[in-house]
Backbone as CSV, one residue per row, in Angstrom:
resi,resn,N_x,N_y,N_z,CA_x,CA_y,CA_z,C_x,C_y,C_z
1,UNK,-12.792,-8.449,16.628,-11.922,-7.561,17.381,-12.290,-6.128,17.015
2,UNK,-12.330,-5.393,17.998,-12.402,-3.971,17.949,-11.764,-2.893,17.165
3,UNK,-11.449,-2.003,16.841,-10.839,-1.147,16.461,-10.178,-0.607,17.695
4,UNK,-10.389,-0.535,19.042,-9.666,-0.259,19.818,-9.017,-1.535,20.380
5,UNK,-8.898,-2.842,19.934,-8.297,-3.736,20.198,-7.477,-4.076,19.044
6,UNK,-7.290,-3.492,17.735,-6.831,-3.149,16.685,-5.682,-2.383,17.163
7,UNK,-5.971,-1.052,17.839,-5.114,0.041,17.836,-3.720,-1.019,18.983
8,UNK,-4.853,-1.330,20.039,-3.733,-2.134,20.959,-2.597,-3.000,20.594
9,UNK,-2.866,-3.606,19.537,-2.081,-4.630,19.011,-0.725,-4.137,18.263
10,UNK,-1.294,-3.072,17.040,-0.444,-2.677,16.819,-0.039,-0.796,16.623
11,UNK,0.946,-0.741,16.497,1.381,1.090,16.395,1.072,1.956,15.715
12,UNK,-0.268,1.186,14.447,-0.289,2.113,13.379,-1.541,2.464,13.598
13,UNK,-2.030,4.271,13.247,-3.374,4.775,13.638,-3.840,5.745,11.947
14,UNK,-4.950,6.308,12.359,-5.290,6.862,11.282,-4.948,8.176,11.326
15,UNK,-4.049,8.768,9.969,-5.157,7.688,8.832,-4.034,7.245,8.323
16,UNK,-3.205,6.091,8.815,-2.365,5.148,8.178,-2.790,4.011,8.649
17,UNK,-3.949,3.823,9.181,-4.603,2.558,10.076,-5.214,1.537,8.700
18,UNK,-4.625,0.600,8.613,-5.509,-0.119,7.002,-6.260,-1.445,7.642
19,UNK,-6.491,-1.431,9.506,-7.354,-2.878,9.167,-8.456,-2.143,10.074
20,UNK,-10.162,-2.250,9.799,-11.201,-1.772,10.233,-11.597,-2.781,11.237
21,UNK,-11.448,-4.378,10.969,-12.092,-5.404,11.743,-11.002,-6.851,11.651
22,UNK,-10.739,-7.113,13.217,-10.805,-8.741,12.914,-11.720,-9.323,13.110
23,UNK,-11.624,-10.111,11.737,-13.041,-11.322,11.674,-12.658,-12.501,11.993
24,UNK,-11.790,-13.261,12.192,-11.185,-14.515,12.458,-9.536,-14.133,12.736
25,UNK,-9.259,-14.891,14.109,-7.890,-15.484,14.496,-7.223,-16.666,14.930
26,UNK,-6.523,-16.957,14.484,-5.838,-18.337,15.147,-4.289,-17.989,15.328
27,UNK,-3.665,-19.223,16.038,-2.469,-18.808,16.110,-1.690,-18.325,15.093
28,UNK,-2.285,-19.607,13.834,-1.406,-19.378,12.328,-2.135,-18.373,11.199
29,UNK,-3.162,-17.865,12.048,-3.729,-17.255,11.028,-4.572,-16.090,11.223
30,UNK,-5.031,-15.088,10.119,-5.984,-13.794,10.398,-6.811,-13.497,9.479
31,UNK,-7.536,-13.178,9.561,-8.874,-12.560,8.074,-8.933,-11.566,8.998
32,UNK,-9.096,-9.795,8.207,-9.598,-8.830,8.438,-9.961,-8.153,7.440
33,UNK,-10.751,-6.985,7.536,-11.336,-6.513,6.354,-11.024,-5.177,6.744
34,UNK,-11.142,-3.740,5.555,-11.142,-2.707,5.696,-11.969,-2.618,4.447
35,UNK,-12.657,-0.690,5.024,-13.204,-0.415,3.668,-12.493,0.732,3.365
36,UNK,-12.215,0.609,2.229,-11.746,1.902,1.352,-12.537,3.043,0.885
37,UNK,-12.655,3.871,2.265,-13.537,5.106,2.107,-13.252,5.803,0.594
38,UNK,-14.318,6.210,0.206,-14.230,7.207,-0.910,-13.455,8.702,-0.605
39,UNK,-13.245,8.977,0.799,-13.013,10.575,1.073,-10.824,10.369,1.619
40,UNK,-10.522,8.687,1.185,-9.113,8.639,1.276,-8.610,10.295,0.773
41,UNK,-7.914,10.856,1.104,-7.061,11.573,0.448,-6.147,11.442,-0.740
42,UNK,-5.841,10.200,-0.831,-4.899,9.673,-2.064,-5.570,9.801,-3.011
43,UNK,-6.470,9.922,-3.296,-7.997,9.699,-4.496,-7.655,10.588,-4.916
44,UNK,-7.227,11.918,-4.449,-7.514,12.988,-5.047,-5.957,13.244,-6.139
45,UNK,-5.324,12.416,-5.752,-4.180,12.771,-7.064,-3.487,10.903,-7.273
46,UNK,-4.413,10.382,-7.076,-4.091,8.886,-7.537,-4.837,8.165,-8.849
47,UNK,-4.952,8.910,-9.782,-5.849,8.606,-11.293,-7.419,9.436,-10.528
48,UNK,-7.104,10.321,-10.454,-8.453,11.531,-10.157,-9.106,11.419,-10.983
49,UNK,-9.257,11.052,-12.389,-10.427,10.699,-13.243,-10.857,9.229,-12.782
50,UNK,-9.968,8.521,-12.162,-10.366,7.096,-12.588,-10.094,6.622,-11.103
51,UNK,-10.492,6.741,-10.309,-9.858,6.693,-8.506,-9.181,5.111,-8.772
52,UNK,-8.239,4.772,-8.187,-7.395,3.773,-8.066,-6.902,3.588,-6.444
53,UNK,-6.937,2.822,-5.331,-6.247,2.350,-4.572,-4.930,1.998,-5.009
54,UNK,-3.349,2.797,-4.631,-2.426,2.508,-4.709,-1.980,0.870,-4.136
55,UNK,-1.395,0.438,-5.175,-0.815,-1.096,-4.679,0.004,-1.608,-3.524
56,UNK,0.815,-0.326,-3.101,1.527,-0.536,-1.515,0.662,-0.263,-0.748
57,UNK,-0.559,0.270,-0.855,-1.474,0.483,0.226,-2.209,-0.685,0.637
58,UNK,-2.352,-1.449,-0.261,-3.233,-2.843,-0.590,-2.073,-3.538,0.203
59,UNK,-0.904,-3.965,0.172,-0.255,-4.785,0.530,0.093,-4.266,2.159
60,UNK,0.185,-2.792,2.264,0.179,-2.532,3.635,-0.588,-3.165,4.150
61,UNK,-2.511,-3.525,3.645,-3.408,-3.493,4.992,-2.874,-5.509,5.130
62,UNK,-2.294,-5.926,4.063,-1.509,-7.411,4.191,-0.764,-7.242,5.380
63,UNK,0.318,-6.271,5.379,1.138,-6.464,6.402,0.287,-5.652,7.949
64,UNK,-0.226,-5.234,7.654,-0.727,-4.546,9.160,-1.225,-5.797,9.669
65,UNK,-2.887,-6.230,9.202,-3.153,-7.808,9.660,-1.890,-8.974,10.193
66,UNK,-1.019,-9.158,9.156,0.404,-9.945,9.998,0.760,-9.480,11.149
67,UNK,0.717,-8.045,11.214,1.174,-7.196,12.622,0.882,-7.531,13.322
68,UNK,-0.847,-7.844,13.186,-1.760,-8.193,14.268,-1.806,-9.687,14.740
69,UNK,-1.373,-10.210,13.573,-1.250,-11.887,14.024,-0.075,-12.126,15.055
70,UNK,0.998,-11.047,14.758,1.936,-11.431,15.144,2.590,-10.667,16.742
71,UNK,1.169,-9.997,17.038,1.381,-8.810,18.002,1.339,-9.787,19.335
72,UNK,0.778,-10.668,19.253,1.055,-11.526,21.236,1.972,-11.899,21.406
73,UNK,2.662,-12.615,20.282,4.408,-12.940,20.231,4.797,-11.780,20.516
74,UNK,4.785,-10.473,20.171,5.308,-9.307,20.348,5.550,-8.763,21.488
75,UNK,4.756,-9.138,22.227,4.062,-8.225,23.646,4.940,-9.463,24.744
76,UNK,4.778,-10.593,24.279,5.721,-11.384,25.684,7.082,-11.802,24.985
77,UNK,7.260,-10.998,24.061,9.040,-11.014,23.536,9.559,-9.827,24.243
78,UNK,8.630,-9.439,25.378,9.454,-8.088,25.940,9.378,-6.899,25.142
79,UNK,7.852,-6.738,24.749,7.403,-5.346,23.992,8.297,-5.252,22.834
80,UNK,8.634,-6.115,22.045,9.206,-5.654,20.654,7.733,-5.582,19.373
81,UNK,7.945,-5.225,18.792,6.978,-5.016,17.599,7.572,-5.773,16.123
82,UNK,6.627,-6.164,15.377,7.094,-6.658,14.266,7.619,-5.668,13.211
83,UNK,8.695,-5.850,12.997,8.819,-4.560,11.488,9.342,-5.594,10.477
84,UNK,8.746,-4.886,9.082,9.074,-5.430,7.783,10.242,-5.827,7.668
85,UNK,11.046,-6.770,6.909,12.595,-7.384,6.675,12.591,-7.673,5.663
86,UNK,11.022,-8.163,4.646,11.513,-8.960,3.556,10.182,-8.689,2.662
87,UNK,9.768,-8.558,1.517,8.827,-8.573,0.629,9.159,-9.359,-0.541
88,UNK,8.460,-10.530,-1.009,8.408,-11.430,-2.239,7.334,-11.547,-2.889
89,UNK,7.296,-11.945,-4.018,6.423,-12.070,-5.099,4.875,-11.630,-5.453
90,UNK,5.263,-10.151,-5.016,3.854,-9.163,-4.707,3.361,-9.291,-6.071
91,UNK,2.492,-9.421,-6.344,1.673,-9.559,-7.406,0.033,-8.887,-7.008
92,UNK,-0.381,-8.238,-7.967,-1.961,-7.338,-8.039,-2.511,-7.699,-9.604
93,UNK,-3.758,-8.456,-9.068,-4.270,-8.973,-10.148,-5.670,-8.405,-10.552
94,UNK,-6.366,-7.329,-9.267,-7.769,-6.499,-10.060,-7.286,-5.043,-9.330
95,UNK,-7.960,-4.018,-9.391,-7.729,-2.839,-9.466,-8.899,-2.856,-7.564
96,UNK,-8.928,-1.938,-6.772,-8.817,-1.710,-5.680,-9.641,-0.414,-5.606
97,UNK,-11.123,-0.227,-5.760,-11.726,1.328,-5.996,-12.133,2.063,-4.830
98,UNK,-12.564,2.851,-5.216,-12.911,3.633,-2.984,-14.755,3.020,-3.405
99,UNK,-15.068,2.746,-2.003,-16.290,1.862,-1.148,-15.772,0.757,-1.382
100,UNK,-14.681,-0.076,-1.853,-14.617,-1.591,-1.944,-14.019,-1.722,-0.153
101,UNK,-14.360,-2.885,-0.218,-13.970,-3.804,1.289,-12.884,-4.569,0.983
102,UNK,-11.959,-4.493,1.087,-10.841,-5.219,1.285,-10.802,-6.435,2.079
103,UNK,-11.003,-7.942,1.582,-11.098,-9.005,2.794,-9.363,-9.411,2.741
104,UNK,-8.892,-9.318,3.989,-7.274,-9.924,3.978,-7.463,-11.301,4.854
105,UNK,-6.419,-11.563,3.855,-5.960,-13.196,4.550,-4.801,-13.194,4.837
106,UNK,-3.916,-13.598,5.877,-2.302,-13.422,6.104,-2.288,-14.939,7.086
107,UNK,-1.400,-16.002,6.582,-1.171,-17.186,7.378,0.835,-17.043,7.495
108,UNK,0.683,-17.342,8.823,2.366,-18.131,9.468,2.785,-18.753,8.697
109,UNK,3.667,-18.753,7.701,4.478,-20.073,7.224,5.625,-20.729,7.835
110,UNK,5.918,-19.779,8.094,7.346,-20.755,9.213,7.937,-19.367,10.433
111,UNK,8.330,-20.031,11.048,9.248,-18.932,11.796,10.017,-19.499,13.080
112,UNK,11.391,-18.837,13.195,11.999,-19.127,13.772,13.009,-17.793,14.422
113,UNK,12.013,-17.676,15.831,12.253,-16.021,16.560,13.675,-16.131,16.235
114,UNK,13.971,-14.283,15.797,12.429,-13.347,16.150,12.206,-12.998,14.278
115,UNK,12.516,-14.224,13.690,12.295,-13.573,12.550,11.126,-14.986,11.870
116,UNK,9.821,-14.274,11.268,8.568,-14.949,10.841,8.384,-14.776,8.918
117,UNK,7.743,-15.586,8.893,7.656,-16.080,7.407,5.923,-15.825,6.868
118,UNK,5.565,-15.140,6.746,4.264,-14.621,6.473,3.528,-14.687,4.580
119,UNK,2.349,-15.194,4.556,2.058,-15.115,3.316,0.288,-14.478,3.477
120,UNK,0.363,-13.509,2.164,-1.566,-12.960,2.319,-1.741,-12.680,1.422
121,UNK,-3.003,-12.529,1.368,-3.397,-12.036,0.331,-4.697,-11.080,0.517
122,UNK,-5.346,-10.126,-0.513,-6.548,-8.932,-0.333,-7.448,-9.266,-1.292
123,UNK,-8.281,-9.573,-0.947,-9.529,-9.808,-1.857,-10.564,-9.146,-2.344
124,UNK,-11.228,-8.132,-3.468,-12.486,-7.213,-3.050,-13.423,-8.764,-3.534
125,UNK,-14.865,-8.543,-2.900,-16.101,-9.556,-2.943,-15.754,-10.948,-3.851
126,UNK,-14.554,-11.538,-2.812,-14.218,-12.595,-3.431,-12.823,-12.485,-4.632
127,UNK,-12.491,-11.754,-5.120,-11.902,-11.822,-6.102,-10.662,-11.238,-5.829
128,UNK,-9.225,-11.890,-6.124,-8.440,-11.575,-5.499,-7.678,-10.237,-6.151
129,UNK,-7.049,-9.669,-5.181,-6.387,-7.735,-5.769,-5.757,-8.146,-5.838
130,UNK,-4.728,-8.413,-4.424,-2.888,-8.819,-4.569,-2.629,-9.900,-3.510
131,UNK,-1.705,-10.433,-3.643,-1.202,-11.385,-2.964,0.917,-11.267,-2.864
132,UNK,0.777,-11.256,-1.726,2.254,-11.332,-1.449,3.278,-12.549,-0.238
133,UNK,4.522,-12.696,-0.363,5.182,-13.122,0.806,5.513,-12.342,1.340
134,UNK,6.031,-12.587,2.815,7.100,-11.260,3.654,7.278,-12.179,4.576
135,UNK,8.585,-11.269,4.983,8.825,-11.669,6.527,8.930,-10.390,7.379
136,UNK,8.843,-10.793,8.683,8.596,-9.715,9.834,9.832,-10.218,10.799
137,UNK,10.590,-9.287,11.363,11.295,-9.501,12.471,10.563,-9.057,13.869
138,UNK,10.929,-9.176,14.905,10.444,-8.605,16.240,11.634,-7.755,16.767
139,UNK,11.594,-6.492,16.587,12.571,-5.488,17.198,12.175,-4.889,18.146
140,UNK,13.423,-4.548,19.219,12.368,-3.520,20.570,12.316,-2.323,19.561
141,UNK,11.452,-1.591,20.452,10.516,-0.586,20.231,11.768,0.347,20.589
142,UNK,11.689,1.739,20.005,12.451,2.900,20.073,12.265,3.243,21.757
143,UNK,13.220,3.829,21.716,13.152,4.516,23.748,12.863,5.911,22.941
């Protein structure tokens, strides 16, 4: 999937945009990747000796990918969008540097409209960063 089929799906752009590519979709499921440019802005006062990817940022590009899994349900629920409702057992287990690629995984666990049961996780070259639960509701969109 595109980056302009990215933008379509869901509401978020740059530079708060955290997914670069879908690489795989299914109904229950998404892999996408982003790379964590070196010229982020956060770098510059996020351990500036020691650059660090902030941990809600990591779990954002989790929930953006869900966004995206969850954006066709969205679109024939009568244009509502998914927004956050619930975050569980976020856990970050390696550190997140600028040029790493972020591979995300986010699968359906249950759901029962308009509220979904989501689990993912972010990987750099195999090795996992963080892993979290959430759930997403489907709300209309602001007038």
């Amino acid at each position: 999937m595109t980056l302009e089929r990215v933008t379509a799906s869901i509401p978020h752009r740059p530079p708060f945009l955290w997914v670069d590519e879908v690489v795989e979709q299914t109904e229950a499921a998404i892999r996408t990747t982003k790379r964590v440019a070196p010229e982020e802005p956060f770098f510059q006062g996020h351990y500036p000796d020691f650059p660090i990817t902030p941990g809600v940022l990591v779990l954002e590009a989790i929930f953006q990918a869900g966004a995206i899994l969850l954006s066709e349900r969205a679109r024939s629920a009568a244009g509502k969008i998914p927004v956050m409702t619930k975050i569980q057992d976020a856990r970050f287990k390696s550190m997140v540097r600028p040029g790493d690629v972020l591979e995300v995984e986010v699968t359906l666990d249950d759901f029962l409209e308009p509220l979904f049961h989501l689990s993912g996780k972010a990987k750099v070259n195999g090795k996992l960063a963080a892993s979290t639960k959430f759930a997403c509701a489907l709300a209309p969109k602001p007038e």
